[in-house]
N, C-alpha and C positions, 0 to 999 in steps of 0.2 A: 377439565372444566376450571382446573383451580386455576393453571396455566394462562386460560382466556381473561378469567377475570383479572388478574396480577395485570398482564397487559393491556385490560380494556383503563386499567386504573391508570398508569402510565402514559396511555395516549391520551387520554382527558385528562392530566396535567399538562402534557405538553401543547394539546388543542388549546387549552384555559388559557397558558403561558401567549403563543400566539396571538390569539382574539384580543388580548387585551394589550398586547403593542400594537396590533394593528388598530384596534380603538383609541390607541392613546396616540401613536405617533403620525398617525394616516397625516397625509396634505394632499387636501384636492386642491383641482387646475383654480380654485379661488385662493381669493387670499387670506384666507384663513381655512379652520376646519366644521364640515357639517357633522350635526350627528348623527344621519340618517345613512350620509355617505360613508362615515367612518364608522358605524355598526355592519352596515353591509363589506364594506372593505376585512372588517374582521371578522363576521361569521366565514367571507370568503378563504382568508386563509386558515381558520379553523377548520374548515371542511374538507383543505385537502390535505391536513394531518390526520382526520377519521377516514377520508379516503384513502389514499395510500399508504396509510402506518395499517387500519385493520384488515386492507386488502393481502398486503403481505405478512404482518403478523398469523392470520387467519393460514394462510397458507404456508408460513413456516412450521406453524404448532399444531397440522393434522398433516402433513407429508412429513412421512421418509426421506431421508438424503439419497437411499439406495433406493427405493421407489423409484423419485422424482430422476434420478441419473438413469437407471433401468429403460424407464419411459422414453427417455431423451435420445437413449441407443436405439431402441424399437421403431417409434414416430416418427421422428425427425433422420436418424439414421447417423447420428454421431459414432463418429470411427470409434471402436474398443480402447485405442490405447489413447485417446483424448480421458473416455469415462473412466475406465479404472483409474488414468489418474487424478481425476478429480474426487473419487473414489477416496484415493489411496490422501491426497493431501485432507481433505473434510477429515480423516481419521487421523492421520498426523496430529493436526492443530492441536484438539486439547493437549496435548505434548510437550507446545511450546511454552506454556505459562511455569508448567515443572521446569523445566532445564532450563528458564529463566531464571527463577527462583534458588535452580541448582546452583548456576552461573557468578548470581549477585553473590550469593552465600560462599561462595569459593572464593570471588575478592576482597569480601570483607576477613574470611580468615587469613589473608596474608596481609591485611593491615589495607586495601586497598577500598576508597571510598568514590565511587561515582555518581552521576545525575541517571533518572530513568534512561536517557538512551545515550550511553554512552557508546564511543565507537570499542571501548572494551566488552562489554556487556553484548553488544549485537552481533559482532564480527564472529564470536564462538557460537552463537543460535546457527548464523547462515551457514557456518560451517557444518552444526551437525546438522541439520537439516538438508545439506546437498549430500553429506553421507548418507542420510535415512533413505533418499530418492534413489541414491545410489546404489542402496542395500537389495530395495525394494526391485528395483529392476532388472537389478542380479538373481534376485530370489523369480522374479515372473518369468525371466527367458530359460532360468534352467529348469523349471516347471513345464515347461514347451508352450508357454503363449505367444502366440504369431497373431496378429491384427490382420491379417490376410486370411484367414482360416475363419471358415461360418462358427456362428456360435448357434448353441442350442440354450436354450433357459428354460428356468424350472416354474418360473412365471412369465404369462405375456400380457402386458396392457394392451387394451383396447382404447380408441376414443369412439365411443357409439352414440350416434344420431342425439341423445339427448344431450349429447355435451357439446356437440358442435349449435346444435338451437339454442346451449345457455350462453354460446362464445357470439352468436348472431343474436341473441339479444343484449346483451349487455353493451354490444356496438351501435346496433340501434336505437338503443335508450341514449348512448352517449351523442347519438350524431342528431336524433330530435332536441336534444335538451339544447344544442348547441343552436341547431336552426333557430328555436322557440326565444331561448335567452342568451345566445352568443353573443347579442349588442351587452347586455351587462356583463356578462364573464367576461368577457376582455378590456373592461377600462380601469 
């Protein structure tokens, strides 16, 4: 909860930040600015920073990485060695900011000063980081994982009838709203 509200704060600063360049810098096809045009023109793009920052916010901060990838190998039918490795980098990442940190910290002690991306600085990440992959897929094949071989799981997602009616409503609501007010959403 604390999660949502942190984010709900952050996307109504950034919504606020929007509306109010669009209020201030709007130019309609006149020669000057209305206010009525340049309020709508900013609630417009304030709405689709509450539209698409809490749609995906929302869905980032109650799914799973392993979840959402699990589902993605079941449903959709993505090959094994696509998921795990998306799997295996989503787990990497937090990683890189350490062996950043390591990285910079090791050329300052030899006296050496660079910019956030320096080609010093970066070229040792990509290196261990194609090791890590490298490790990791050393580590999977001598394990016996073949991408050709069925998998058994310890959980299966389902998508049942009320999720497909919430995925057909929410398209329908988009494709009326569109009928209804498509002349203004698009000028």
């Amino acid at each position: 909860m604390k999660k949502l509200l942190l984010l709900s704060v952050f996307l109504t600063l950034a919504a606020a930040g929007v509306f109010f360049t669009g209020l201030i810098f709007y130019r309609g096809k006149q020669h000057g600015t209305t206010n009525t045009a340049s309020l709508q023109y900013g609630i417009g793009l304030a709405s689709r920073i509450y539209c698409f920052g809490f749609t995906g916010s929302l869905f980032a901060a109650t799914t799973s990485m392993t979840a959402f990838i699990y589902s993605l190998q079941q449903q959709l039918h993505l090959p094994p060695i696509f998921a795990y490795g998306l799997m295996a980098a989503f787990h990497m990442a937090p990683m890189i900011p350490h062996e950043y940190r390591n990285t910079v910290n090791s050329l300052r002690s030899r006296g050496i000063t660079n910019n956030y991306f320096s080609i010093k600085i970066i070229t040792p990440l990509l290196v261990k980081t194609i090791r890590w992959s490298e490790l990791l897929a050393t580590a999977m094949t001598s394990r016996g994982f073949s991408s050709d071989e069925t998998r058994t799981y310890s959980q299966h997602y389902v998508i049942n009838w009320p999720d497909w009616l919430f995925c057909a409503g929410l398209l329908g609501l988009g494709l009326l709203l569109t009928i209804f007010h498509g002349d203004n959403l698009f000028k």
